[in-house]
C-alpha positions as CSV (number, residue, x, y, z in Angstrom):
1,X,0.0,0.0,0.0
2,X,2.9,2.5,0.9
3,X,4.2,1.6,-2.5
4,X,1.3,2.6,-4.2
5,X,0.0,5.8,-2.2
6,X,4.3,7.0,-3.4
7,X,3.8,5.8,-6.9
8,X,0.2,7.3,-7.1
9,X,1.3,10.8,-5.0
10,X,4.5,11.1,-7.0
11,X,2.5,11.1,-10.7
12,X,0.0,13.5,-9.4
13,X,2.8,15.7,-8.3
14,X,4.1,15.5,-11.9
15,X,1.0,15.9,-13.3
16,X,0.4,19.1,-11.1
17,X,3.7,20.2,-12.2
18,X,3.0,19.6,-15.3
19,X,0.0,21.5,-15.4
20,X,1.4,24.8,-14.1
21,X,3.4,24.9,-16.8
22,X,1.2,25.9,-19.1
23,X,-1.7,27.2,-16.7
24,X,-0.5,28.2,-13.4
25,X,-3.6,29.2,-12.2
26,X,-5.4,25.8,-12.4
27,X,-2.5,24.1,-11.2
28,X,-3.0,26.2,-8.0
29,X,-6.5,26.0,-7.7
30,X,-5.7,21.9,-7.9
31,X,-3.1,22.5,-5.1
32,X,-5.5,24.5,-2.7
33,X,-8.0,21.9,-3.6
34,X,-5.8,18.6,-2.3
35,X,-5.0,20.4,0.9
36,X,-8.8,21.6,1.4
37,X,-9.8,17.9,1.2
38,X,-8.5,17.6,4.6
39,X,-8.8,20.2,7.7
40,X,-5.9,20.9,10.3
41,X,-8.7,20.3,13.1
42,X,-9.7,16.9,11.3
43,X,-10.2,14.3,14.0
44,X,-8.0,12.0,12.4
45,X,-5.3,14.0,12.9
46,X,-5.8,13.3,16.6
47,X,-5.5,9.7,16.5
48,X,-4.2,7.4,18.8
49,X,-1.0,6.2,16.8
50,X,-0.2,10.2,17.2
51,X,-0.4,9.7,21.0
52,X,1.7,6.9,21.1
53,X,4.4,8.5,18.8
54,X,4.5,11.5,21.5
55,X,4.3,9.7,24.4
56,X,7.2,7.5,23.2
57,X,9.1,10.2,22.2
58,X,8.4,12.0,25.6
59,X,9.7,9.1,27.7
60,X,13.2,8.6,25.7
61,X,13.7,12.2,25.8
62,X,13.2,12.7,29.3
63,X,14.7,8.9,29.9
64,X,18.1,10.2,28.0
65,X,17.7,14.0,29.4
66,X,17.3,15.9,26.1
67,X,14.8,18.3,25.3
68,X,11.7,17.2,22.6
69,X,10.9,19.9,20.3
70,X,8.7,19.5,17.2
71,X,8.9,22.3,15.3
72,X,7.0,23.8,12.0
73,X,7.4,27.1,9.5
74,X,5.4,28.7,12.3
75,X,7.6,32.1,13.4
76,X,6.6,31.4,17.1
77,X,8.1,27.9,17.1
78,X,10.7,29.0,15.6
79,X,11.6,32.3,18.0
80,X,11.7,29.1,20.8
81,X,13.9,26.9,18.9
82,X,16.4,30.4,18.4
83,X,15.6,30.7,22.5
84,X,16.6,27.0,22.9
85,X,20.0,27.4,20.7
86,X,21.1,30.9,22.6
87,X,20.5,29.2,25.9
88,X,23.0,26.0,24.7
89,X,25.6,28.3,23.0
90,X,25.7,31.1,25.2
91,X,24.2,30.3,28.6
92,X,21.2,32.3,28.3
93,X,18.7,31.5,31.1
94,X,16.9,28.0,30.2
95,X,13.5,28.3,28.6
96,X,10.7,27.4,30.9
97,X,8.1,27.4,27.9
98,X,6.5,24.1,27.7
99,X,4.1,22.3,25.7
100,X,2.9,19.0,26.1
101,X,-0.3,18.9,24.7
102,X,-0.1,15.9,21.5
103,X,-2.6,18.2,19.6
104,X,0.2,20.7,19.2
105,X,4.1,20.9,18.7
106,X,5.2,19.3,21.6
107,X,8.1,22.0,22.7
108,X,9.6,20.2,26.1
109,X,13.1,21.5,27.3
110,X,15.4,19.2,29.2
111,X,14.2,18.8,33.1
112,X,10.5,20.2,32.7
113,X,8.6,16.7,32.0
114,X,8.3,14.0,34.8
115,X,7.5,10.3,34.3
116,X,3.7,11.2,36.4
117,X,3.0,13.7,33.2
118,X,4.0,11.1,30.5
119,X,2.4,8.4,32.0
120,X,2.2,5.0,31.6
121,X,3.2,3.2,28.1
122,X,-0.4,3.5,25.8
123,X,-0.6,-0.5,25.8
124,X,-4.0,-1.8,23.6
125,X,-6.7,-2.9,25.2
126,X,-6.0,-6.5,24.3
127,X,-2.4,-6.2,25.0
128,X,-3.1,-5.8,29.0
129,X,-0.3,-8.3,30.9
130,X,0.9,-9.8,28.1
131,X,3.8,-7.9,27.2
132,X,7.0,-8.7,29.4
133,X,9.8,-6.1,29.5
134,X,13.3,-6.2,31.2
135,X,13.3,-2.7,31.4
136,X,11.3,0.7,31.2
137,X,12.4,1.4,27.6
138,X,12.2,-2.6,26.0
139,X,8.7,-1.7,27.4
140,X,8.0,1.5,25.7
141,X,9.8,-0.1,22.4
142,X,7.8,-3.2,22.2
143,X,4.2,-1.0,22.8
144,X,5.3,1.3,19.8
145,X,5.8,-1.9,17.6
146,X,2.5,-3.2,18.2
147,X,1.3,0.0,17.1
148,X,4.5,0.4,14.5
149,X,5.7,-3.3,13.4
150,X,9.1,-2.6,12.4
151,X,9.5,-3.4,8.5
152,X,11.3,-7.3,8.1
153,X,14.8,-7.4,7.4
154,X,13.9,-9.5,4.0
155,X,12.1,-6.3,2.7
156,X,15.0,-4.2,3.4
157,X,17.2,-6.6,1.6
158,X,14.9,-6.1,-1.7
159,X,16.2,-3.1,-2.2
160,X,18.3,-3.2,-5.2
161,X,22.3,-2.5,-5.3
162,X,22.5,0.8,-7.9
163,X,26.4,0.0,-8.0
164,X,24.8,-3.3,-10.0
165,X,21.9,-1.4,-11.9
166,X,22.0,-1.1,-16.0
167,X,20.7,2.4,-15.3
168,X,24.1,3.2,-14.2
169,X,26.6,1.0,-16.0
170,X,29.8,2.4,-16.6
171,X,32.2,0.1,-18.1
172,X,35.6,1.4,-16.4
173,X,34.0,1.6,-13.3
174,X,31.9,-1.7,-13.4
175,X,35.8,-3.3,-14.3
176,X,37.9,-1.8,-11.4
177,X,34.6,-2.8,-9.0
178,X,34.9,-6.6,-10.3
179,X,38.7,-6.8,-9.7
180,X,37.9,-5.4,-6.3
181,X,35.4,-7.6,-5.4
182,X,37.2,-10.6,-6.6
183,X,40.4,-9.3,-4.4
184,X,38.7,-9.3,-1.3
């Protein structure tokens, strides 16, 4: 499905393109039209694969003692992000701006967020006592891949070798990388 939803996104994006070379305005109006489809405050945007990605996030930041900050194009975000880097380079005084709300860019400074305001790991419903942990994050890391099953090594292994793709043949090259191979 991923596959497809890239393929089919990546030829509309052409096609788009496409279009606004020759009439800009529709091209826009086709633009504007996509991202109407789909509100900011759409309750699918507050879903609970978003709370689990936060919360996660949350706990190895404050488990590891780094500061979380999502950011955006937003000039506000980005006049805290500037606050955050003047504080690390120059000793400013530390930001005590916080945000922790999962509707929103989560902006959390080293220190400011406790275990008690993360919580507990969001385990499913049907998951209750049967997940087994050794430790605080093996626990948070297996309840995000019940919600996130990490991708199987085979797929990854799919993935074709462009040093070994026609597309690319070059015949010196392709040569030197044969006696190499064979050397080693």
């Amino acid at each position: 499905m991923e596959n497809l939803l890239q393929a089919t996104k990546s030829h509309v994006d052409k096609m788009i393109m496409k279009l606004g070379k020759t009439n800009s305005k529709a091209a826009s109006e086709m633009r504007q039209k996509i991202r109407s489809n789909m509100q900011k405050d759409h309750p699918d945007f507050d879903s609970e694969k978003r709370k689990v990605i936060c919360k996660t996030l949350r706990f190895v930041a404050h488990y590891y003692g780094a500061s979380l900050m999502f950011t955006s194009k937003s000039e506000a975000l980005l006049l805290k992000i500037h606050g955050v880097i003047n504080q690390l380079a120059f000793g400013i005084d530390k930001s005590k701006s916080i945000c922790v709300d999962q509707n929103k860019p989560l902006f959390i400074t080293a220190g400011l967020d406790s275990l008690s305001q993360i919580g507990s790991p969001p385990v499913p419903d049907n998951d209750n006592g049967k997940l087994h942990a050794h430790s605080p994050m093996e626990l948070w890391k297996k309840v995000y891949e019940r919600v996130f099953p990490p991708k199987s090594i085979n797929m990854l292994k799919d993935i074709k070798d462009p040093a070994r793709d026609p597309q690319y043949a070059e015949s010196e090259v392709d040569e030197m990388r044969i006696q190499k191979d064979q050397n080693y």
